[in-house]
C-alpha angles and dihedrals in degrees: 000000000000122000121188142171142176087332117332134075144193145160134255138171121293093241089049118091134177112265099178132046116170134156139008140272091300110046127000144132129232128190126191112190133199131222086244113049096276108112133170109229111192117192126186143173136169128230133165092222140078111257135212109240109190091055099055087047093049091050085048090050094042099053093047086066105046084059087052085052098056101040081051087239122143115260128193128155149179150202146203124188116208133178087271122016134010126242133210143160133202135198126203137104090321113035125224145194121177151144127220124197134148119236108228089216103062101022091232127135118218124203105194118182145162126221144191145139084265136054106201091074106055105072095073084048097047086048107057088038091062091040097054101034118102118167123185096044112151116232085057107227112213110188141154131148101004105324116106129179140167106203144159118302114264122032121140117224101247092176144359135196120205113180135138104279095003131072110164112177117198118206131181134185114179100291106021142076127192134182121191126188136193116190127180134233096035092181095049092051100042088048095058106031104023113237109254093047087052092054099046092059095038096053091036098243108132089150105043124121103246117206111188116209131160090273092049153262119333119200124203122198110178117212130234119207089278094033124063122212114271116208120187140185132198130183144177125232111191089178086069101035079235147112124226114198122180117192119189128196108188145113091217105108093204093057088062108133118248132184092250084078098074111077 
């Protein structure tokens, strides 16, 4: 399953989910658990600046082992430089693989890094994150139980909805304001409600001009001088048993929804 924010995208097991989301584009921590005790931790943070590598990854390591001092635990670690990215494990209490380097696009240094209570099982998971994670991709993906879009470059997350069956993510850029929205149980819904009657009242427009194609519905609010225009596209993905809405609220003609932005 995919998993992206603010830029920069893996993938993980189906059974894992993301159990931690803090920060913004420039600095922020994620954290995708398992059902077992592995984990994926992703740290990041942006400066304009080249960094010194070596020495983040030295304090971090550092610092790891003065909390296995005091909590009288074993600590051993070690490092390997590459052309790009330097990687490191740890063993203690709590066991780690990862890999730190810097993207010259965005300025921003990830720390990615796998842990469990054994360390004999992180290699194979280190592994397939860093060979599945891009960052800096335009257009940008955001995804995360189920939704999945591919959408303009910088936006900033300004609400998120995390429930069992629903995950709705709100973005903004200056002008612009998007809702996406992931449900569950797409048959069942559609069975009961109809689709386009179910979207109407989920996205509250009860007014808009609908126009049904095999992507979709599209649905066309036009704006008044206080109001701006409001576009929205639903679709059905039988795959997934969901349905992915996107709702925008702009004037900017370029920020209009189209169907490319589902993945």
């Amino acid at each position: 399953m995919t998993f992206a924010w603010y830029g920069f995208a893996l993938e993980h097991p189906e059974d894992w989910a993301p159990v931690t989301l803090t920060g913004a584009r420039k600095e922020g921590y994620v954290r995708i658990a398992s059902p077992g005790r592995q984990s994926i931790q992703i740290r990041w943070k942006a400066s304009a600046h080249e960094v010194d590598l070596s020495s983040v990854l030295s304090n971090y390591l550092e610092k790891l082992s003065r909390d296995a001092k005091a909590a009288k635990d074993d600590f051993t670690s070690d490092i390997e430089e590459t052309s790009d990215r330097i990687r490191y494990q740890y063993s203690s209490a709590t066991c780690g693989r990862g890999a730190i380097f810097r993207s010259s696009k965005s300025g921003r240094v990830f720390f990615i890094e796998a842990i469990s209570s054994k360390a004999n099982s992180l290699l194979p998971l280190i592994n397939k994150v860093l060979d599945t994670f891009t960052m800096d991709t335009e257009p940008e993906s955001w995804a995360l139980f189920g939704l999945h879009l591919r959408l303009p470059v910088g936006l900033e997350v300004d609400k998120k909805v995390l429930q069992a069956g629903r995950t709705q993510i709100d973005l903004a850029s200056k002008k612009t304001k998007i809702e996406a929205q992931r449900w569950a149980f797409a048959e069942q819904l559609t069975a009961k409600h109809g689709l386009e009657p179910w979207a109407r009242s989920l996205l509250a427009m009860p007014n808009a001009v609908a126009e049904t194609s095999p992507l979709g519905i599209r649905f066309e609010q036009p704006g008044t001088f206080l109001r701006p225009p409001v576009a929205a596209l639903v679709t059905v993905q039988p795959e997934r048993n969901q349905i992915s809405t996107v709702k925008v609220t702009t004037r900017e003609a370029n920020w209009g929804p189209n169907w490319n932005w589902f993945a």
